[in-house]
Every structure is written in structure tokens, then in C-alpha cells.
Backbone bond lengths (Angstrom), bond angles and torsions (degrees), N, CA, C in turn:
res aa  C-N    CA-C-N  psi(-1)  N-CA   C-N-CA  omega(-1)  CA-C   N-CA-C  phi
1 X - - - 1.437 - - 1.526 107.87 -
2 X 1.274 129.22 140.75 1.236 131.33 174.22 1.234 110.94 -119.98
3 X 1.693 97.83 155.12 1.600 123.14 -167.30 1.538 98.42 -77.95
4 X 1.425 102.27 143.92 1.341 115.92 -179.44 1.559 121.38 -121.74
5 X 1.171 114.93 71.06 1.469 113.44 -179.16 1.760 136.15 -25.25
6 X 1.388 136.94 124.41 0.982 125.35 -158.80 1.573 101.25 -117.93
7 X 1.364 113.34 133.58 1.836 88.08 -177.99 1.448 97.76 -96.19
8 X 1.206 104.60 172.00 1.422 133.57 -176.31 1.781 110.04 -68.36
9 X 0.987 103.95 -42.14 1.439 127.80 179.87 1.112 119.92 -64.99
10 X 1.417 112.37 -31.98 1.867 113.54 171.10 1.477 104.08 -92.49
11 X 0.900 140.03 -12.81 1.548 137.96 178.50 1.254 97.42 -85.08
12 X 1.501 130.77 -57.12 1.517 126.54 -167.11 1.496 108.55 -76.63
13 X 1.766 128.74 14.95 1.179 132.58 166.41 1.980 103.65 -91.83
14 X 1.039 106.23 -29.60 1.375 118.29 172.07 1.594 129.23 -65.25
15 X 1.326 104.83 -46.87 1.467 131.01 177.63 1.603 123.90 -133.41
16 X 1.316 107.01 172.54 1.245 103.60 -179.44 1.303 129.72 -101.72
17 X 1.797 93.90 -14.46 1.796 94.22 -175.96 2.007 83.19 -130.36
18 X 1.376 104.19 124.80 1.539 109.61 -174.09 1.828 104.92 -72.45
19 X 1.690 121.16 -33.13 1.261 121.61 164.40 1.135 130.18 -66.34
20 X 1.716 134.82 -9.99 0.837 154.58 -161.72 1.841 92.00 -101.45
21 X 1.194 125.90 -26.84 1.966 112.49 -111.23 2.827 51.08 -138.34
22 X 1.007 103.88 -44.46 1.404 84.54 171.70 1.662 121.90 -64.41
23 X 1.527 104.00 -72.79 1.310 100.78 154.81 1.393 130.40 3.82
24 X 1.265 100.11 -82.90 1.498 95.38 178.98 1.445 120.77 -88.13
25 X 1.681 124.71 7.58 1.581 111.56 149.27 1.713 115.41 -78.42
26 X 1.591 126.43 -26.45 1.081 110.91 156.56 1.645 138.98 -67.13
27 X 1.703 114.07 7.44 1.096 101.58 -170.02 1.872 79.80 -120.38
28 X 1.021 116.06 7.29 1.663 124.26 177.16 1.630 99.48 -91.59
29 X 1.594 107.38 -30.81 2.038 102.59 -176.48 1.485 88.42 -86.70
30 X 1.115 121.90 -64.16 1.934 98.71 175.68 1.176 122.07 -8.54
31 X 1.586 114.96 -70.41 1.721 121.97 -173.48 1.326 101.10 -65.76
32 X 1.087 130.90 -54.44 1.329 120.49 173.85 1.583 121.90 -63.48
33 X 1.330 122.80 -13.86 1.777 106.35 169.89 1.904 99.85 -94.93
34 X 1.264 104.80 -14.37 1.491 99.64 176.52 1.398 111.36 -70.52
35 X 1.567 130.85 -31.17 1.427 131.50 178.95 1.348 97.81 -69.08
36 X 1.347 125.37 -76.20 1.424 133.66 165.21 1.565 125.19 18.33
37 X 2.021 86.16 -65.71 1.626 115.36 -166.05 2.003 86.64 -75.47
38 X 1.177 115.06 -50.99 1.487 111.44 -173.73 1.077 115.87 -64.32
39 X 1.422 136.24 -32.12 1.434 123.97 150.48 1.427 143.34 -45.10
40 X 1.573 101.72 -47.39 1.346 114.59 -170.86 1.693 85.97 -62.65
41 X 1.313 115.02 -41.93 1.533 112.81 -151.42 1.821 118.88 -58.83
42 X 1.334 93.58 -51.86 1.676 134.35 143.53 1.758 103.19 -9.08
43 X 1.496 94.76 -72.06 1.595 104.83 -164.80 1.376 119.60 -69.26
44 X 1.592 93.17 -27.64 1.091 93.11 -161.77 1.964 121.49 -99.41
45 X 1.220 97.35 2.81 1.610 137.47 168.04 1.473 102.00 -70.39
46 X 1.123 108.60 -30.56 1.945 110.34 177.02 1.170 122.67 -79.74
47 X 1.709 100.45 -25.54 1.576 108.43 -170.18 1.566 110.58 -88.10
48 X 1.321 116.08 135.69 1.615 112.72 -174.86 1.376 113.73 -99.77
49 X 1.339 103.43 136.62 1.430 114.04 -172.34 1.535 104.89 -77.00
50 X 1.561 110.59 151.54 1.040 136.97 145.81 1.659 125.04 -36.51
51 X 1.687 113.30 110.40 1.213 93.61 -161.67 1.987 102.12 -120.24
52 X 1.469 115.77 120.76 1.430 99.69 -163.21 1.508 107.43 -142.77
53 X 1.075 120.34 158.16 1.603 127.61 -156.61 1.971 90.33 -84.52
54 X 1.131 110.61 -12.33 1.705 102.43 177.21 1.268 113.27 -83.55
55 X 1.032 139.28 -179.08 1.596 142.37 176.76 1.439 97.41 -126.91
56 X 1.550 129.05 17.39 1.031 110.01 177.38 1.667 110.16 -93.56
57 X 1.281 138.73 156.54 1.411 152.26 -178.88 1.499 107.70 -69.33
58 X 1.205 124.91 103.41 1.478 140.21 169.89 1.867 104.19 -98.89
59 X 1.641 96.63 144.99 1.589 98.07 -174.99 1.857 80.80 -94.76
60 X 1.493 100.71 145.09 0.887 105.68 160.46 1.800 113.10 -85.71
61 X 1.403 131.00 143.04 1.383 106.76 165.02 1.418 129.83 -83.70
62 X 1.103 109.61 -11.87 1.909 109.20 164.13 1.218 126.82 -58.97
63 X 1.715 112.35 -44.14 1.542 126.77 164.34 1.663 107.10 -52.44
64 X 1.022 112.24 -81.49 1.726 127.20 169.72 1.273 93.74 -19.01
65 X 1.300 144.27 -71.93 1.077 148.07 -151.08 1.463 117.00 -67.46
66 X 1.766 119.16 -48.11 1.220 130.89 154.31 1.250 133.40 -54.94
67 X 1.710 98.82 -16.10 1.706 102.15 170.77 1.133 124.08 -88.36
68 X 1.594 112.27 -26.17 1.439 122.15 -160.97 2.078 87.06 -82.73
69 X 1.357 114.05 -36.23 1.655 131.57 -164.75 1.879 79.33 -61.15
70 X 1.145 126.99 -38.48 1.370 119.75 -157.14 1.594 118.60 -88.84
71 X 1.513 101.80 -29.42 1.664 119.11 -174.57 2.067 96.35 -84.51
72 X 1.180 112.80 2.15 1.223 99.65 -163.18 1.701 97.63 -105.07
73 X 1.056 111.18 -8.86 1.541 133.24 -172.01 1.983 94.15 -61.55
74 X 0.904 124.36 179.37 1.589 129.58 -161.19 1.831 72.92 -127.51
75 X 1.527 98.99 137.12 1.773 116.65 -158.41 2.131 97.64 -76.09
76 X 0.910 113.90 142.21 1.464 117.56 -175.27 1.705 120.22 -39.04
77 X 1.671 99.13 -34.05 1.718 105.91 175.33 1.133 115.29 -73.50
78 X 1.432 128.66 -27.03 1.659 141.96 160.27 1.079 112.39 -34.73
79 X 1.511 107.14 -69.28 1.535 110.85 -158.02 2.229 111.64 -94.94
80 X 1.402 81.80 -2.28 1.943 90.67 161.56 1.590 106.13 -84.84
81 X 1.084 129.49 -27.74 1.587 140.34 -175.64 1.451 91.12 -66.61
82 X 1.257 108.99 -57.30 1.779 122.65 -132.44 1.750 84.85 -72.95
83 X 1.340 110.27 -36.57 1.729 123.76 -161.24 1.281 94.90 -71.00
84 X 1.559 141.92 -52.27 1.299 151.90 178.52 1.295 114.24 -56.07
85 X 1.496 100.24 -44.42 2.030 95.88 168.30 0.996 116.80 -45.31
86 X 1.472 104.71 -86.35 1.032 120.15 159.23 1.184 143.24 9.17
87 X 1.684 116.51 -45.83 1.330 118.81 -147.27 1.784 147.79 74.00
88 X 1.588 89.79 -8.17 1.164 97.75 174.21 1.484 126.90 -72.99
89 X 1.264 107.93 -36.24 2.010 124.19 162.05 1.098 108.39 -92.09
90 X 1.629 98.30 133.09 1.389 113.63 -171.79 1.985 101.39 -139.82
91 X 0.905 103.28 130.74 1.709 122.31 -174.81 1.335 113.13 -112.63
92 X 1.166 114.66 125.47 1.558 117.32 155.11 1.698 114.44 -160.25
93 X 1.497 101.15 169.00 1.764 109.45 -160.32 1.364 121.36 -76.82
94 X 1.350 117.07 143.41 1.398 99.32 -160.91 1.752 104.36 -94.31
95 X 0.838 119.57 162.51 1.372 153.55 -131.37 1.922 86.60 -86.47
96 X 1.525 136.14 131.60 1.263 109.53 174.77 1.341 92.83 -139.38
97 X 1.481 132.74 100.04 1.615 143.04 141.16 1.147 122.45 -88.02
């Protein structure tokens, strides 16, 4: 996978404070690796294990298969960036009376 440089300059066209405007894309990849984690978990609750009188560790290939389906996904800080470019995430302070 390769690194993808982000300039400074397209984020601060978006917002006004670029530390602020990070901030809250890392607390946007949280929610998004927390759905992630609840999916895989989800899916993977369906899949039936291998059941065998050895104690030795067999890959299942359905699991394998759902993992490799999962690592191929664009990583949670990617797609919190990508949402902020974008315009699709939008942040602001909450209200304190």
C-alpha cells in the first residue's frame, strides 16, 4: 500500500483551523473503524468453524477469505480524510449553557 501525501493547503481551503479540521477526522476514523470492527464481527459469527478431534489450528478458508475481503478496504484514516476533502464531514463546537 502506498503513502499518500496530503497538502496542507487543500484542507485549510475547507476549514479554518487545519488542527482542529484533523482532530476531528481522527475521531471520524474511530467511528468508522468501530463500524468496521462490528461488521467484520457480525460476519464473521455466521461463519462456522471447523470442528476437529485435534487441537491443532486449521485456517478455515471462509474466515481467510473475510479477512483478506476486510484488509483490502481503504484503512479508516483514509476514508475520514477523503470525507473532509471532500466535504462530506463537517465539525463544529458544541453549544455550552
Amino acid at each position: 500500500m502506498e503513502i499518500e501525501p496530503i497538502d496542507f493547503k487543500k484542507i485549510n481551503e475547507r476549514v479554518t483551523n487545519v488542527y482542529e479540521a484533523i482532530v476531528a477526522a481522527s475521531k471520524r476514523a474511530r467511528i468508522i473503524n468501530d463500524q468496521n470492527k462490528l461488521e467484520y464481527n457480525q460476519q464473521l459469527s455466521t461463519i462456522v468453524g471447523i470442528t476437529d478431534d485435534d487441537f491443532e489450528e486449521k485456517e478455515n478458508p471462509d474466515q481467510l477469505k473475510l479477512s483478506l475481503d476486510m484488509e483490502k478496504r481503504p484503512k479508516p484514516h483514509q476514508q475520514a480524510m477523503n470525507e473532509l476533502l471532500n466535504g462530506e464531514a463537517k465539525f463544529f463546537y458544541k453549544d455550552v449553557e
